[in-house]
N, C-alpha and C positions, 0 to 999 in steps of 0.2 A: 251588104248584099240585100235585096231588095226582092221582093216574092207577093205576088197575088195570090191567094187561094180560093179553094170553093168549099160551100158547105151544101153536103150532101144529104139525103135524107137520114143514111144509115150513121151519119154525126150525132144524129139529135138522139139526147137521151129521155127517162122516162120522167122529168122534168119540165121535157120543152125546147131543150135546150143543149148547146152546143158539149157535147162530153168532155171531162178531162181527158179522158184518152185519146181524142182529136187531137188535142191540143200538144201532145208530147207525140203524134204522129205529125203535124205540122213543124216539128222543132226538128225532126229528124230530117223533115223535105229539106228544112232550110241547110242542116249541117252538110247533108249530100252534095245539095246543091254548090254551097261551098267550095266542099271540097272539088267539084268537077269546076266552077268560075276559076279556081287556083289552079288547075291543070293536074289535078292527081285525084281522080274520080277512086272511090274504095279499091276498083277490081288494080291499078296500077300500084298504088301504096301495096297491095297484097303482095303484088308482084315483085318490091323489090323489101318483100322481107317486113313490113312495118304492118300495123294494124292499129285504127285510133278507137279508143276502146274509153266508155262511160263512167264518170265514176261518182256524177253528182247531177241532179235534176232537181232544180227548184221553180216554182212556178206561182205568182198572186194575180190571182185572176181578182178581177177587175170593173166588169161589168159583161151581164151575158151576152152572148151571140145565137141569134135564134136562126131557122132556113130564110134565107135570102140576102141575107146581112153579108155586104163586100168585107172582105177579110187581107188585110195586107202584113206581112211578116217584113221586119227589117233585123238586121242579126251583124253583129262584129265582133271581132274579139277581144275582148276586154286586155287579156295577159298571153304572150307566147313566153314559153320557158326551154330548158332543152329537153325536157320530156313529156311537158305538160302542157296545155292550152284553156283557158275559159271563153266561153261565148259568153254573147248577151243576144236577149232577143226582146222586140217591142210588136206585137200584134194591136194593130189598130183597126177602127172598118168607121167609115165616114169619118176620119180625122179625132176619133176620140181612141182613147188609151183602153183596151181592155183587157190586155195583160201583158204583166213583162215577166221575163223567163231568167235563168241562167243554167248553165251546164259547166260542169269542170271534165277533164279527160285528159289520159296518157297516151302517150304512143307509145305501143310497147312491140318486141318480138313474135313476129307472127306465129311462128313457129315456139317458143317456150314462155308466150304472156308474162314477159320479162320487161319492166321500163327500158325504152329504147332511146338514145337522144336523136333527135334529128339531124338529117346530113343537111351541111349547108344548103346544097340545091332545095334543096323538099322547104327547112325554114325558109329561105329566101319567096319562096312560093307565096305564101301565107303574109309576108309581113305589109303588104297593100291592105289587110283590111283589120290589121291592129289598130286597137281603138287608139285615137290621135293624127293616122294618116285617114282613117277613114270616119268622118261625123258619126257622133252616135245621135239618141234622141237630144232634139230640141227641148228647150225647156219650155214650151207650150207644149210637149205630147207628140206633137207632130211628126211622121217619120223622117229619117235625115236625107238628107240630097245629094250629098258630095258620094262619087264613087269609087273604087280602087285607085290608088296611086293619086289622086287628090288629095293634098294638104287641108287639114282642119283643123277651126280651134274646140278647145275640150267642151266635150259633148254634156248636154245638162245631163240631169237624175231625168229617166222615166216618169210618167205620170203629171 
């Protein structure tokens, strides 16, 4: 999945520079986002009983982001499980790496935040941008190009 962003004034911290808490509100656009490309936007997963729910945020920043600096987010998932998922994510702005991310997360019972496995339909949703059918980062840094349901060969390391 593939995302522009903007960097706003109220990003900048007392630094100069783009905040870590931008940076884990821009991970959030991408997961959302996600999930609406996969056709189960939060408010529908709520609705038939599921909720996907955070349970790891990692993030190596990389080089700063100051106001004006294009901001591009690329994000896949590394691992689907039956109750659990990892992203990945690569923020770059003019073609350089300036941080790569990961997230681990359950889907669990919305009602009793119980791990939940996924129903076939809901996996089947998701599995176009498991890392392998969908490029992760190049190994120049570069963000990847190939998009859902696109075959790919294995994605380099970030950076």
């Amino acid at each position: 999945m593939e995302l522009d962003l903007e960097i706003f004034t109220f990003d900048i911290d007392f630094a100069g520079h783009v905040s870590n808490i931008t940076y884990i509100r821009w991970l959030e656009i991408g997961r959302l986002r996600l999930l609406t490309d996969a056709g189960l936007p939060v408010t529908d997963l709520l609705a038939k009983g599921l909720a996907p729910v955070l349970t790891r945020t990692e993030i190596d920043y990389r080089w700063p982001l100051r106001l004006g600096d294009p901001v591009h987010l690329s994000l896949w998932m590394e691992e689907l499980r039956a109750v659990s998922a990892t992203l990945q994510f690569l923020i770059t702005s003019g073609g350089r790496t300036v941080a790569t991310a990961r997230q681990a997360g359950l889907f669990v019972n919305a009602t009793s935040g119980r791990p939940h496995r996924l129903p076939p339909d809901v996996r089947a949703r998701f599995e176009p941008w498991v890392r392998g059918r969908l490029s992760g980062p190049r190994e120049d840094g570069a963000a990847p190009r190939a998009g859902p349901g696109r075959a790919a060969s294995s994605p380099g390391r970030p950076g």
